[in-house]
C-alpha positions in Angstrom: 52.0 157.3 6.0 53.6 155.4 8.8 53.2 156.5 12.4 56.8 157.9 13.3 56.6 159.9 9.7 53.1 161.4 11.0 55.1 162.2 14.5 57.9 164.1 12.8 56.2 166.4 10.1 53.7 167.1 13.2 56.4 168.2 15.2 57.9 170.2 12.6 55.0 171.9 11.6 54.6 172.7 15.4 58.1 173.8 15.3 57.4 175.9 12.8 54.3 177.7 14.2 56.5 178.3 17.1 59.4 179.9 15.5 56.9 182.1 13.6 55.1 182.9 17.0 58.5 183.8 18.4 59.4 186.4 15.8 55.9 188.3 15.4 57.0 188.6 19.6 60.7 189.9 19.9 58.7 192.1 16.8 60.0 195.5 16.7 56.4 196.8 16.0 54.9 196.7 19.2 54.8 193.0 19.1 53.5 192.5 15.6 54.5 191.8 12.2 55.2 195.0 10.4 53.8 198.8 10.8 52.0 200.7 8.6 52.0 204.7 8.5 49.4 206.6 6.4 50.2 209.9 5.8 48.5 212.8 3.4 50.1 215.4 2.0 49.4 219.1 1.5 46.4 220.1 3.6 43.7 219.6 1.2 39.5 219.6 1.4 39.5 216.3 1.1 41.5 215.5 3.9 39.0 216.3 5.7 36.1 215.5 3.5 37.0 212.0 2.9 40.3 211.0 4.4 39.8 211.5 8.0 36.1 210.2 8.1 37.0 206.8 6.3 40.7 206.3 9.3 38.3 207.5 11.9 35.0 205.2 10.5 37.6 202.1 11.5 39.4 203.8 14.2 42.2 204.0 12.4 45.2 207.3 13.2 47.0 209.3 9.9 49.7 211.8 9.4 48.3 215.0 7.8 51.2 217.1 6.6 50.2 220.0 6.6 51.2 223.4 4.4 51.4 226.5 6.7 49.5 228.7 4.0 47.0 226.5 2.5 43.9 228.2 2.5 42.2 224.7 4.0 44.5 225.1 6.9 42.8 228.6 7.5 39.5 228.3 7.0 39.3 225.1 8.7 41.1 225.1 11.2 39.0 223.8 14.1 38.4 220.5 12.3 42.5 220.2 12.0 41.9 220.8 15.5 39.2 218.3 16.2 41.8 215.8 14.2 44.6 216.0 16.1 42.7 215.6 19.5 41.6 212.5 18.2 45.5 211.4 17.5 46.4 211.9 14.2 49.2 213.7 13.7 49.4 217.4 12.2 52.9 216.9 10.7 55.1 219.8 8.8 55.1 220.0 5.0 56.8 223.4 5.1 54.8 227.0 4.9 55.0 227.7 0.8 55.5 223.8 0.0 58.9 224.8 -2.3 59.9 222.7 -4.7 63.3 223.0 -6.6 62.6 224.3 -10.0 65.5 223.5 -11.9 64.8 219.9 -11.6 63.4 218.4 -15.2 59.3 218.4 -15.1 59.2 221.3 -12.3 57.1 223.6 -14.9 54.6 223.9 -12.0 57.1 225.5 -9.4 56.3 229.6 -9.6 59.2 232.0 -9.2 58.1 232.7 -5.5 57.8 229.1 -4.5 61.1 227.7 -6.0 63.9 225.5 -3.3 66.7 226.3 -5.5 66.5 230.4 -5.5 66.2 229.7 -1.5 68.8 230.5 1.0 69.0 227.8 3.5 68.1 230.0 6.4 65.1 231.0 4.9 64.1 227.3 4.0 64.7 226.5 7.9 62.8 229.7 8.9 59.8 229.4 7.2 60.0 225.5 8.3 60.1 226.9 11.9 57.3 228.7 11.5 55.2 226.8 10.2 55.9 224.3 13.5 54.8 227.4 15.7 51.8 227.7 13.3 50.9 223.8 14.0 51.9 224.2 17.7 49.1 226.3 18.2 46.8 224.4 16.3 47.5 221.0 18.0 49.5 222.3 21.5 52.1 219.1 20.5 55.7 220.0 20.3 57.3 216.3 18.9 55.9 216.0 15.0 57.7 214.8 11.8 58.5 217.0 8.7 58.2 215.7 5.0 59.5 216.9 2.0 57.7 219.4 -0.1 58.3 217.5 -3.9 61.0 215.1 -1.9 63.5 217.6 -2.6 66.4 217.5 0.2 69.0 219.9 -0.8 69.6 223.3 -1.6 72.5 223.2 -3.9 74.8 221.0 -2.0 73.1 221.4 1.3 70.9 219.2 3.5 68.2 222.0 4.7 67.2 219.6 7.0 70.7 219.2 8.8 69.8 222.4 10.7 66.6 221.1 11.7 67.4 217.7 13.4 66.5 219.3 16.8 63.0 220.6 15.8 61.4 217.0 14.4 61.7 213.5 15.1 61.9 212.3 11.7 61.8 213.5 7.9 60.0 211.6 5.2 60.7 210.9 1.8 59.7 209.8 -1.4 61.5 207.2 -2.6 60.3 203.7 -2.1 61.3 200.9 -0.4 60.4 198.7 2.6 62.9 198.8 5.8 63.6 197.3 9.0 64.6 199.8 11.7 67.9 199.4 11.2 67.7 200.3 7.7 65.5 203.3 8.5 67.2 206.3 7.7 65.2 208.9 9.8 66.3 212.0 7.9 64.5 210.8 4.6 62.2 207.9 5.6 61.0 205.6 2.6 57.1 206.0 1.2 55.2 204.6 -1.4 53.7 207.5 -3.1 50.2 206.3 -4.4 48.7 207.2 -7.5 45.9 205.0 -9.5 46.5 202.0 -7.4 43.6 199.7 -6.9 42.8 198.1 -3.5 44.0 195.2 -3.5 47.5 196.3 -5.1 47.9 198.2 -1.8 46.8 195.4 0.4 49.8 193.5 -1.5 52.1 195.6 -0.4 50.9 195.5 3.1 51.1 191.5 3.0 54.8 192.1 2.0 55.4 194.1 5.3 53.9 191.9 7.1 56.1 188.6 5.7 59.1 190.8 5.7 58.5 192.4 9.3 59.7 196.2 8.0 57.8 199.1 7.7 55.8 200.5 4.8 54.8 204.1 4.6 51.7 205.3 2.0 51.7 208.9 0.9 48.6 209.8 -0.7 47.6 213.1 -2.0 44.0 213.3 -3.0 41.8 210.6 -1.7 38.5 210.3 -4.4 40.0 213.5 -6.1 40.9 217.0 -5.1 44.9 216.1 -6.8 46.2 215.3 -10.0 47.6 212.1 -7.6 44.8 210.9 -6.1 43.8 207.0 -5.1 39.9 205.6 -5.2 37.6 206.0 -2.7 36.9 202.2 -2.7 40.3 201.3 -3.0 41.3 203.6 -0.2 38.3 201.6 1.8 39.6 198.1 1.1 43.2 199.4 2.5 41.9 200.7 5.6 39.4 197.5 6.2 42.1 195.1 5.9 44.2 197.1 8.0 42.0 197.3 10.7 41.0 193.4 10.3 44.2 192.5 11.1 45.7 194.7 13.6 46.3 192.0 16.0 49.5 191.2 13.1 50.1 195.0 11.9 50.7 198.3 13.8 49.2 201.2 12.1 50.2 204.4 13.9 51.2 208.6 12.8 54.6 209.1 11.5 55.7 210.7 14.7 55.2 207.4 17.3 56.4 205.0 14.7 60.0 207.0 14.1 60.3 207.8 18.1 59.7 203.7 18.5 62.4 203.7 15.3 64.8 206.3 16.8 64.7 204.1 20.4 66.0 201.0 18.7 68.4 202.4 17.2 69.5 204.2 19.7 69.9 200.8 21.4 71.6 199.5 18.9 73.7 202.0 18.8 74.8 201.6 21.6 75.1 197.9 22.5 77.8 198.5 20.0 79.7 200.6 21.8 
């Protein structure tokens, strides 16, 4: 290859490198290429048995979400304790984790438990609660809420309209990857993981990361303890390539990710104005 040929693919491979380096910094993720939030739903033994020790083994911070009257929440409370004074977040899956009954596969939802015999004031009052009940568990007043079964409404209502004031964000269950601006923060996208083996969720980190948005897991039991529940091992490959490469990916609770969120569009907002 002739000299001046070397000279230009040089300098556009430096080029290159450069532009790259200049968009992992004006990064919306603290400076890096994507975030990552790991959240567990429904205050379960293994939470505590397997999920927290493997995030805290690597230094790694979760979002527990929490249901006010689970039994684990009772008789363990001091380790939910513990948890949170370490920094993961206790977050707000509602106190009975109702789930709208009249939806096609609900044959689980009991009569007591069911969204759509709610009143909406109930559905906010038992939400309130159950952020007094986590209040005095973790003495922390900003935390997210996340939808018990993804459900949203009660008959044509938004529940969570009335509760805008009392979280930062809402999570989801529908999937998707999004950059803040796409973020809506009253049903915030997850990838609810069931069977998956390590490196399948590893892929969808790399994606994140080439696609600078953010990616949340929702995982219910970790190496059992659910009907959806993801592999020890593969749940251990996730976290060790997370924590190899946290120079490129932030991996912070629900609650600091959607207040970074909320800022930027808040910004945005109004730059617009």
């Amino acid at each position: 290859m002739k000299p001046g040929r070397i000279l230009t693919l040089a300098l556009a491979l430096l080029g290159g490198a450069q532009t790259a380096a200049q968009a992992q910094a004006g990064s919306p993720w603290n400076n890096k290429q994507c975030a990552v939030v790991l959240t567990y739903d429904d205050a379960i033994d293994v939470d505590l048995d397997n999920a927290l020790p493997a995030l805290d083994s690597v230094k790694l911070r979760g979002t527990f979400y929490l249901i006010g009257s689970s039994p684990v929440v009772a008789r363990r409370l001091n380790e939910w304790r513990q948890a949170a004074k370490r920094g993961h977040e206790l977050g707000n899956h509602a106190l009975f984790h109702p789930c709208d009954g009249s939806r096609p596969g609900r044959g689980f939802v009991t009569p007591d438990n069911d969204l759509s015999k709610y009143t909406v004031s109930r559905a906010v009052n038992e939400i309130r609660v159950t952020n007094t009940l986590l209040t005095a568990i973790d003495g922390k007043t900003a935390r997210t809420f996340a939808y018990p079964c993804g459900d949203l409404k009660i008959g044509d209502v938004n529940f969570y309209d009335q509760l805008k004031n009392d979280f930062v964000a809402a999570r989801g269950v529908t999937s998707g990857l999004q950059t803040p601006a796409q973020v809506n923060l009253d049903n915030i996208n997850s990838y609810m993981i069931n069977g998956q083996s390590g490196q399948q969720l590893i892929d969808l980190v790399k994606q994140a990361q080439q696609s600078h948005t953010l990616l949340v897991f929702l995982f219910h039991g970790v190496g059992g303890g659910h009907s959806l529940n993801v592999d020890l091992q593969a749940h251990r490959q996730l976290l060790r390539y997370l924590k190899a490469h946290e120079k490129d990916i932030w991996v912070a609770p629900m609650v600091e990710v959607a207040t970074k969120i909320k800022g930027l569009q808040q910004v945005s907002s109004a730059s617009k104005q």
